[in-house]
C-alpha positions in Angstrom: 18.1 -11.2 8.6 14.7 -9.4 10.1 13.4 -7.0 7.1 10.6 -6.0 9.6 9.3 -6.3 12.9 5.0 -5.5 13.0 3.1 -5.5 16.6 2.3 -3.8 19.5 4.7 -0.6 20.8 5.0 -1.2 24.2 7.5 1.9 25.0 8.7 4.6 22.8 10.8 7.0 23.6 13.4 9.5 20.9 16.3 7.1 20.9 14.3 3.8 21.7 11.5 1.7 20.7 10.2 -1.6 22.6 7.7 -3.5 20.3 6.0 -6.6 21.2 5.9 -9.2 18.2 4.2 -13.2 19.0 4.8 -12.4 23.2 8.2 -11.2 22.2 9.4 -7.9 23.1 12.1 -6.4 20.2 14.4 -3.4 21.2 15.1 -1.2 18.3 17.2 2.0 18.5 15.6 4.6 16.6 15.9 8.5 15.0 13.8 11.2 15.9 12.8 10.9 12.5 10.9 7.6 13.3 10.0 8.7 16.8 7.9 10.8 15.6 6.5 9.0 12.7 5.5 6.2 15.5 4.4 9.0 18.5 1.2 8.4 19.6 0.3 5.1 17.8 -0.2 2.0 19.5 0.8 -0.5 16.8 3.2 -0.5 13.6 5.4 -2.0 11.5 8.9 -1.1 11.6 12.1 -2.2 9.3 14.6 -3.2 10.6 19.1 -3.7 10.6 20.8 -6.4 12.3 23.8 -5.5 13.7 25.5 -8.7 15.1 29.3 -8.0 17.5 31.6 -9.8 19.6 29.6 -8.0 22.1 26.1 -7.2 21.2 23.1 -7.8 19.0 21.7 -4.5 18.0 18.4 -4.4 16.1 17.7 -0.6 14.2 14.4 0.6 13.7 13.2 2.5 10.9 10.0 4.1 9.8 10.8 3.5 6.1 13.3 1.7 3.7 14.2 5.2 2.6 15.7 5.6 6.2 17.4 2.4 6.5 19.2 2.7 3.2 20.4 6.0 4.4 21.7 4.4 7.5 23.4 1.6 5.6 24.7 3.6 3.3 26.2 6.4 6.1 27.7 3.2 8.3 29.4 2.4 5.4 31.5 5.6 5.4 35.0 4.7 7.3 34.5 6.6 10.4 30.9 6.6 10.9 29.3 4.1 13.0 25.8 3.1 13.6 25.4 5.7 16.6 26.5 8.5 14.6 24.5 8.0 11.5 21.5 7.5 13.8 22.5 11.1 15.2 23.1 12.4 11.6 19.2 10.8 10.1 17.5 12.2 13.9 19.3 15.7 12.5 17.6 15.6 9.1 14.8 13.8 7.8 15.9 11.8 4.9 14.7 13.4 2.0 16.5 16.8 3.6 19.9 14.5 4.4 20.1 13.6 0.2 19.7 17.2 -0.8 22.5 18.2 1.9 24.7 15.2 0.3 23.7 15.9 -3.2 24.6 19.6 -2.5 27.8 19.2 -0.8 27.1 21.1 1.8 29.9 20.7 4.8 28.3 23.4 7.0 24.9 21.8 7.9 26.7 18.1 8.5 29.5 19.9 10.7 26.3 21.1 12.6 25.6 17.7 13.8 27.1 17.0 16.9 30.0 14.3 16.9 30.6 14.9 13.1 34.1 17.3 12.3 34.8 18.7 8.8 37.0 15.6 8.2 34.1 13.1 9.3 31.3 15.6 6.9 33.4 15.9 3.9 34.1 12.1 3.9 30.7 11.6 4.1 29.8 13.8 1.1 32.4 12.6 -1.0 31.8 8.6 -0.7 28.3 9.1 -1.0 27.5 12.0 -3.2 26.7 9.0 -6.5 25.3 6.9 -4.2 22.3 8.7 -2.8 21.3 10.4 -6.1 18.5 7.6 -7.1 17.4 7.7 -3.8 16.6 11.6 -4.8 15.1 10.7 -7.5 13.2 8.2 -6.1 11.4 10.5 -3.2 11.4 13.6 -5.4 9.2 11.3 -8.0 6.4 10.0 -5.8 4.3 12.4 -3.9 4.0 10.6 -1.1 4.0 7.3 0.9 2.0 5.2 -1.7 3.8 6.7 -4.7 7.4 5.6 -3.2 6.1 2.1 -2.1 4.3 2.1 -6.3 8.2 3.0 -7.6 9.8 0.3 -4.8 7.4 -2.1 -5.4 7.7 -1.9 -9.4 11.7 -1.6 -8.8 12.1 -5.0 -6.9 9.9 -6.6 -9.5 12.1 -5.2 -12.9 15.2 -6.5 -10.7 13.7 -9.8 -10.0 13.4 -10.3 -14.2 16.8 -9.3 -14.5 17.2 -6.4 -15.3 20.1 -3.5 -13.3 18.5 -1.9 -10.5 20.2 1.7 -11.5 18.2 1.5 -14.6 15.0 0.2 -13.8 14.7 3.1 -11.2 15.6 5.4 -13.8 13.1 4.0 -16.0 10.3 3.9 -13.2 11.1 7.7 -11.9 10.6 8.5 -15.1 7.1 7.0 -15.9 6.2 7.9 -12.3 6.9 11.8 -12.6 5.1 12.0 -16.0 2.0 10.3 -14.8 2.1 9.8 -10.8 -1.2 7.9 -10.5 -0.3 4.5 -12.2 -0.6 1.3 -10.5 2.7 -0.7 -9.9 1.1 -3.6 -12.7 1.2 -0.2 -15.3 4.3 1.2 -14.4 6.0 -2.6 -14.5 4.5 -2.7 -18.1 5.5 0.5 -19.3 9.1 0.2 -17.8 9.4 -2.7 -20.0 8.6 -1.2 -22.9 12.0 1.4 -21.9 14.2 -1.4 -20.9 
């Protein structure tokens, strides 16, 4: 699998991204969300989903991780495929789509187009516990570098062992009560919780 794709954007448009990696040119379908995270710069890095059919290899482009789990997590929702969950994260950006899913609310999913009541409230209920530490994740870091601290510290607790669900807990916590600490401090005071 391709976790990210970092070169050159040769074309960039709302729905599509071309961007040259070793003289090879990737096409990634995008939100608007990451169109315009990546508007106006010349070179980035992008994460990325590989979708592999009968008929086509799809690669997804995402400004964040944040985004991508979003996506995963909104294909995996019986009736959504990867088009309309890429119409559902260019309608929100993704801090803006949890509260919507954590707050239930039918009315501003409905307002997407392509999604019915049927379509928002399955949506809402199969992911309303599974986008809560994602919440709690974005509300805790106060901005880019905080989130990639609490990832970062995260992949590490998982990789001794311990749950994912509580080492996020664990990190959200020490992260909101003292947002500046590097990833080595937070690993070290997460073990003293665990």
């Amino acid at each position: 699998m391709i976790e990210y794709i970092k070169g050159e954007i040769v074309e960039l448009t709302p729905a599509h991204m071309i961007m040259e990696c070793a003289r090879i040119g990737y096409e990634l379908n995008i939100s608007l969300n990451t169109y315009s995270f990546y508007n106006g710069k010349t070179t980035g890095k992008i994460y990325v989903y590989e979708m592999i059919r009968e008929d086509a290899h799809l690669l997804f482009g995402f400004a964040d991780k944040a985004e991508r789990e979003l996506f995963l997590l909104l294909i995996s929702v019986s009736g959504v495929g990867s088009n309309t969950a890429r119409m559902i994260l260019s309608s929100f950006p993704p801090a803006e789509l949890i509260q919507v899913i954590a707050a239930k609310d039918e009315t501003s999913l409905t307002a997407v187009k392509g999604i019915g009541l049927k379509t928002a409230q399955r949506i809402l209920v199969d992911l309303k516990n599974k986008v809560k530490p994602i919440g709690r994740m974005e509300n805790s870091s106060s901005g880019i570098s905080g989130g990639a601290i609490a990832e970062e510290a995260v992949a590490a607790l998982i990789m001794l062992g311990f749950q994912k669900a509580p080492s996020q807990k664990a990190v959200n916590s020490i992260l909101k009560a003292s947002p500046a600490l590097s990833v080595e401090q937070v690993i070290k005071s997460a073990l003293r919780i665990l």
